[in-house]
C-alpha positions in Angstrom: 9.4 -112.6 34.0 10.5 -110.9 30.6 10.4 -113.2 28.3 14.3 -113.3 27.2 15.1 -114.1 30.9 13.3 -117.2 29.9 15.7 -117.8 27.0 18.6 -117.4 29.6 17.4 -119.8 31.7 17.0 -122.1 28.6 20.2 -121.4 27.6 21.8 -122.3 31.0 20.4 -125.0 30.9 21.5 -126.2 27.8 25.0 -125.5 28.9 24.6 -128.1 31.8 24.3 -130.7 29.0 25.9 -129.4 25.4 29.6 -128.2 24.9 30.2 -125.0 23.4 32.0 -126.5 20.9 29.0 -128.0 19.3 27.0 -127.3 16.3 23.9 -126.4 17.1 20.2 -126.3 16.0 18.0 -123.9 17.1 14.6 -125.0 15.9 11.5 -122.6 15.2 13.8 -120.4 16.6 11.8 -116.9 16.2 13.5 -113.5 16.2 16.5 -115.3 18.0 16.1 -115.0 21.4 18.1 -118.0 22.5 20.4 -118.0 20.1 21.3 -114.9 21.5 21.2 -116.3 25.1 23.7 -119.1 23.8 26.1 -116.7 21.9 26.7 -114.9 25.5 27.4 -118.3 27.3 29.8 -118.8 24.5 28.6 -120.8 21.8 29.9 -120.1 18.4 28.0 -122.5 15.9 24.3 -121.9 16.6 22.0 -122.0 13.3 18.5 -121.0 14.6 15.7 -122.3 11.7 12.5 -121.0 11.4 9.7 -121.3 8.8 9.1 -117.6 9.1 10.3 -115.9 6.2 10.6 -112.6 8.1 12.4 -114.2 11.0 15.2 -115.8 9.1 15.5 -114.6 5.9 17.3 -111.6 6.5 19.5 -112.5 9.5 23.1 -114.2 9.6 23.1 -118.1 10.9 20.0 -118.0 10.4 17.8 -120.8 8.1 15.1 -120.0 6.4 12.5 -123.6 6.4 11.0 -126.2 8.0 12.7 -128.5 10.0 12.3 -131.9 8.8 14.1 -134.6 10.5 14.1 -136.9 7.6 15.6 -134.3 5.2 17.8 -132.2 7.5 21.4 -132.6 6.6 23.2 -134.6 8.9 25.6 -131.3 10.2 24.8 -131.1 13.8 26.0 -132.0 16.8 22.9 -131.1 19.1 19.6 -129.7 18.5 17.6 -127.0 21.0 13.9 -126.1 20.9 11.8 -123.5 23.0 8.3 -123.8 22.2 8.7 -125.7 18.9 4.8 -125.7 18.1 4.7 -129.3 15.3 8.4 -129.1 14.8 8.7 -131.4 18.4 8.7 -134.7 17.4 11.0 -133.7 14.2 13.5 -132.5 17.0 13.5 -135.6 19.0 13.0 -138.0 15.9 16.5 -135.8 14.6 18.0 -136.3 17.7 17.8 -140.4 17.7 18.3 -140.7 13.9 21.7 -139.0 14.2 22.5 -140.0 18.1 23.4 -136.7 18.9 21.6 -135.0 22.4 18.3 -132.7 22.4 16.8 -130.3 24.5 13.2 -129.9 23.8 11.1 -127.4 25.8 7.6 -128.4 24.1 4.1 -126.3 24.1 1.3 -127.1 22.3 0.1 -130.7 21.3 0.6 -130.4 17.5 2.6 -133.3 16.4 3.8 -133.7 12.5 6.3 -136.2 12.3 4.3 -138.8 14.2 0.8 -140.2 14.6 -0.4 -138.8 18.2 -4.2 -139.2 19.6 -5.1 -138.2 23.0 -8.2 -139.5 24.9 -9.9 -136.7 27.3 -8.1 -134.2 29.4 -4.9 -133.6 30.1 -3.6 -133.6 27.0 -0.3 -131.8 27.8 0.6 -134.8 29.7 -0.1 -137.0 27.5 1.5 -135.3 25.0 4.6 -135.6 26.9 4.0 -139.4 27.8 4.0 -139.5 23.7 7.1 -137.9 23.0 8.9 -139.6 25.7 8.0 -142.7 24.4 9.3 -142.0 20.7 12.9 -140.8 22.4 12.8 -144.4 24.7 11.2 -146.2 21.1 14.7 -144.5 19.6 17.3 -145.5 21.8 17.4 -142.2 24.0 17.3 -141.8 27.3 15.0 -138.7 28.5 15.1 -136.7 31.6 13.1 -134.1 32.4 13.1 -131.0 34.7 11.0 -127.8 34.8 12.6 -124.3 34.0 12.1 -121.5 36.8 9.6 -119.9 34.8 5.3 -119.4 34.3 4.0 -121.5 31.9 5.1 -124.1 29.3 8.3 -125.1 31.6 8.8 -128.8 31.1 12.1 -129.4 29.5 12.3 -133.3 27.8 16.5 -133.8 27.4 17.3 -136.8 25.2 20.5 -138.0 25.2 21.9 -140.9 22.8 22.8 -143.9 25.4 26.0 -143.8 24.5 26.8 -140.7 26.1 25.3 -141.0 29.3 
């Protein structure tokens, strides 16, 4: 599968759960693959962040940083991630400080926001166990389902109480 079907499929699924109305994060957001998936479904207000300079820098809506969950400004109204790398738990930690949804397809086990040991194998699932766990410690509640796609498919979606 080429890897901006992937973003589609992200991006259709995102549009199960986020009005196109929304502001929108897109965090370590690349060369802007799915915010480009979301502009076709519709969505206006997408602001992909990346710490990339030569991702972001140059590019409209784009954001050139890191994204911080205790120092982001308070200006959206969901947040996105494919394949965040440590950015994760600052995505879900963003999404319960501000009660606003997330959906948070994460990859490798590199947390920065929180403290995170695993014991042993299986350290993708216990990496998941541990970032469910902060979205439940935050007052979210998490669902998760698997994209139609080869590798890192797991998609967490946190969504403030409130709005279920």
């Amino acid at each position: 599968m080429g890897d901006s079907r992937r973003f589609v499929l992200f991006a259709k699924l995102i549009s199960k759960h986020i009005p196109k109305t929304a502001r929108i994060a897109d965090v370590a957001s690349g060369k802007g693959a799915l915010q480009a998936a979301l502009r076709q479904l519709g969505y206006c207000n997408v602001t992909s962040w990346d710490k990339r300079k030569r991702n972001a820098s140059p590019r409209r809506n784009y954001h050139y940083g890191y994204f911080d969950y205790k120092n982001t400004p308070r200006e959206y109204d969901a947040i996105v991630a494919m394949h965040p790398d440590e950015a994760t738990d600052h995505v879900i930690l963003y999404s319960a400080k501000h009660q606003i949804p997330s959906i948070v397809c994460p990859c490798c086990a590199k947390p920065s926001a929180t403290k995170y040991r695993y014991i042993g194998q299986n350290i993708e699932w216990q990496w998941l166990r541990h970032l469910r766990q902060i979205a439940y410690q935050s007052g979210l509640l998490v669902t998760e389902t698997l994209l139609p796609m080869a590798g890192k498919n797991r998609v967490l979606i946190c969504l403030p109480k409130a709005s279920k």
